[in-house]
C-alpha positions, 0 to 999 in steps of 0.5 A: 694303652694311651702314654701318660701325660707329660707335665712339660706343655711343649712336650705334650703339643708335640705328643698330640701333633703325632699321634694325630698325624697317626690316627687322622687320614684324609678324606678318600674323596678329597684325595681324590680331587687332590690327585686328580687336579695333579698333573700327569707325568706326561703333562710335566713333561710337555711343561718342561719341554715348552719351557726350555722350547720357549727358553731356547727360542728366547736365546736364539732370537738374542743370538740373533741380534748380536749377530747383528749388532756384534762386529764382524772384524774390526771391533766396533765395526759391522760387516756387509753380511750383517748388513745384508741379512737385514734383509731376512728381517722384512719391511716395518713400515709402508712402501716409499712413494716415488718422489714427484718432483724426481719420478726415478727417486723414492721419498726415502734415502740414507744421508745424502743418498736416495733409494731409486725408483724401479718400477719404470725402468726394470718392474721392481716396485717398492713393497716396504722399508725399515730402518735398523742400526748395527755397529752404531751405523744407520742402515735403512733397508728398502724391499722391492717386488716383481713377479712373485719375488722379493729384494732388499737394497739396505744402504749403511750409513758412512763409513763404508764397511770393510770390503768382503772376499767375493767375485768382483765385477764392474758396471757401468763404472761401479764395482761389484761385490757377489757372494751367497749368503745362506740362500740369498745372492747378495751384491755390495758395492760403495757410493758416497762412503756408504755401503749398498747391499741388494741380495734376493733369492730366486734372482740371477746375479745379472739382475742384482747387478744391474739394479746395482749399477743403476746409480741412486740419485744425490741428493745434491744432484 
């Protein structure tokens, strides 16, 4: 049996409103197609997973950088494997030419400094360059290949970096840094008041640093 009307309008909308909700069903063909343009369980699933995925790759490539740009010591200042995992980064730019007026140097330097040029000497041909900063400082960073491996020497900008705790060796008048870095022999030595980092995987430290005490023309020479 219907209730009796109320007299208060409100009153009355309200009554309506509810017993329609009551009565008024949605289509069974519209709730289909509703349900059916629903997501599964599995599929949000997969959404959430590929957003915390894309989430958590976002952070990592963050750490990334602030492992490169954060110190590593004195505040402000980078250390020299900051500077040699510039290398896991790989060339942005096109190869150096050599230069013609001085066939041992490449058209790329750092400062007063050149890269040199291997190809003729050891085999090592240039492949690419970029240029980064980290701790405020320039570091130019040149790739080389030769027999299906591949090396970057990064030259930082002046000051020098604080010196590692590595196996120390002299060439050729140079001293030499080496030390493994996840996967990578890396040898560092100083020119000029700047940091010279070569790390290669597959490379015999002999070979690094030999390259090492080849010294990069100045560019005052």
């Amino acid at each position: 049996m219907p209730s009796k009307p109320t007299s208060d309008p409100e009153q009355r909308v309200a009554e309506l409103l509810a017993e329609a909700r009551a009565t008024v069903r949605t289509p069974q063909a519209l709730r289909a197609r509703i349900e059916a343009q629903r997501p599964s369980r599995a599929t949000r699933t997969r959404r959430r997973v590929a957003y915390g995925g894309a989430v958590a790759g976002a952070l990592a490539a963050t750490a990334t950088v602030l492992a490169l740009v954060l110190p590593g010591g004195a505040p402000g200042s980078p250390s020299v494997s900051q500077a040699a995992a510039l290398a896991n980064l790989g060339p942005a730019a096109p190869a150096p030419a050599a230069d013609p007026a001085a066939p041992q140097k490449l058209q790329t330097g750092a400062e007063d400094l050149y890269f040199p040029n291997w190809s003729s000497s050891f085999g090592w041909r240039a492949l690419g360059q970029r240029l980064d900063r980290i701790g405020g400082r320039t570091a130019t960073t040149v790739y080389y290949g030769w027999r299906g491996h591949m090396i970057a020497y990064t030259i930082v900008a002046a000051p020098a970096l604080k010196q590692p705790s590595a196996s120390t060796s002299t060439l050729g008048g140079t001293e030499l840094r080496t030390f493994s870095l996840n996967g990578r022999l890396v040898v560092t030595w100083r020119r000029a008041n700047h940091t010279c980092v070569l790390s290669g995987a597959g490379v015999s430290a002999s070979e690094l640093q030999k390259l090492a005490a080849w010294k990069a023309p100045r560019l005052t020479d």
